[in-house]
N, C-alpha and C positions, 0 to 999 in steps of 0.2 A: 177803420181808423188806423192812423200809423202808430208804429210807436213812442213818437216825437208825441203826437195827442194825450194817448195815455198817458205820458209821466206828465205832462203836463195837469190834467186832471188828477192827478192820484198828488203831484204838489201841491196843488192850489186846496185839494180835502186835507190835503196832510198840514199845509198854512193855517187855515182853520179851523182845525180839529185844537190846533197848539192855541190859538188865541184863544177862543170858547174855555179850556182848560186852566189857561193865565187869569181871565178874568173871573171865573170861578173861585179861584185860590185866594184872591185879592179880595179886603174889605173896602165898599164901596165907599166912594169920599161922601154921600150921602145919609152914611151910618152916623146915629151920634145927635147931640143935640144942637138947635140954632135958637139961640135967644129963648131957653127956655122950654123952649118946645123940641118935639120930634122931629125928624128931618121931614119936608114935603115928600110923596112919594111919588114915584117915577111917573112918567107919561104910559106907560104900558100898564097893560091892564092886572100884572101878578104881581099885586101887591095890595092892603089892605091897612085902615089903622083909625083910631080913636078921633084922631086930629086932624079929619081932610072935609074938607066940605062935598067930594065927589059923595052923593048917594050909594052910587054903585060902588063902590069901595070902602067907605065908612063902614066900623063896627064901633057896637057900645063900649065906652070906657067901663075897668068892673070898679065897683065898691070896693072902698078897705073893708079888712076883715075886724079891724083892731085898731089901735096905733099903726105907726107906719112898720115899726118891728114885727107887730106882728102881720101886718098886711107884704113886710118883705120876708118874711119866714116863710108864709101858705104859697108865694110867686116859686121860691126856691123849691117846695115841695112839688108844685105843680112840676114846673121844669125837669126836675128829675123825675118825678112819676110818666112825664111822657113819653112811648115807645119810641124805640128808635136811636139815633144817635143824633146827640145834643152837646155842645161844649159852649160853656159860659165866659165869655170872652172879658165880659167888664161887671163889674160886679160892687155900685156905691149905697147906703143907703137910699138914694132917691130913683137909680138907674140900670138897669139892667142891658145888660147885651148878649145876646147866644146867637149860635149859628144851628141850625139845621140841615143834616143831610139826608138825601133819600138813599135807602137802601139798594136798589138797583144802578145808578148811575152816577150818586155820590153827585148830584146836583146840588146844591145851599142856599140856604133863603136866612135872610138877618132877620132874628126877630130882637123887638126894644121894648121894657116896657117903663113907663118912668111916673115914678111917683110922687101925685101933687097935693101936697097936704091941704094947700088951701081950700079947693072943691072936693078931696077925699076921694077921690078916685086915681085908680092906673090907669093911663092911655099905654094904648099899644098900637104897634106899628110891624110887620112881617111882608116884607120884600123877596121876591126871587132876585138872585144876583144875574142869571139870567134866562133868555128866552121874550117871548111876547107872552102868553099865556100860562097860566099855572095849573090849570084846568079845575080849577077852587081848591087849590092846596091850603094857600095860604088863610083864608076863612075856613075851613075845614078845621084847621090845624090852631086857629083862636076860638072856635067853639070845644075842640077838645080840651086846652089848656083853661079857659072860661072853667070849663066844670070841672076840669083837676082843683082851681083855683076855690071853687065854691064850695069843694066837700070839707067834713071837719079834720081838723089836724090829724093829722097820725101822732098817736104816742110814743 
């Protein structure tokens, strides 16, 4: 290889590496609500949520606990009870938004969860921002908040 080839290769990783890390940083215009509902989730396959018709990515909406107070108190507990680094970006009575990052690579996935009084349930919704695959982060990571969400309050 010359060295005309190299830099060219080592630019084109070095292009790349810069975008992957832009688009990391950036919240997706996908995040957030549409008419009520949660955003539809991506065409790729790392992401999950309450509100999709896909099988293979559908999880159950959980039950309030309480009122919606107190069904947005026990979300708040889960959310900080969960290892790792988590910052809660939006934060309304009916709507929640945080980000998650992995420990190793500082990758981020939006999680939403948004509360419907009518049916009494939370839908939830956890996206990678990116990649194709999660390798079941994002369901991994709403059966652990599931069960943070379902134990009894802390005092």
């Amino acid at each position: 290889m010359t060295d005309k080839t190299i830099f060219l290769i080592v630019l084109i990783l070095a292009i790349v590496v810069a975008l992957a890390i832009l688009k990391n940083g950036r919240t997706p215009d996908a995040v957030g609500l549409r008419q009520g509902r949660l955003s539809p989730l991506p065409p790729t396959p790392n992401a999950v949520s309450s509100q999709t018709e896909d099988e293979q990515r559908h999880v159950a909406p959980l039950a309030f606990t309480g009122d919606r107070q107190e069904t947005h108190q026990a979300l708040r507990q889960a959310i900080t009870g969960y290892p790792g680094k988590v910052k809660i970006v939006t934060d309304t009575p009916a709507y929640i938004h945080c980000v998650f990052s992995s420990a190793t690579f500082g990758f981020r996935d939006d999680v939403e969860f948004l509360l419907d009084d009518t049916s009494r349930v939370v839908h939830f919704r956890s996206a990678s921002r990116l990649g194709y695959s999660d390798l079941g982060v994002n369901r991994r990571r709403y059966a652990a908040l599931a069960a943070l969400y379902r134990r009894p309050p802390r005092q």
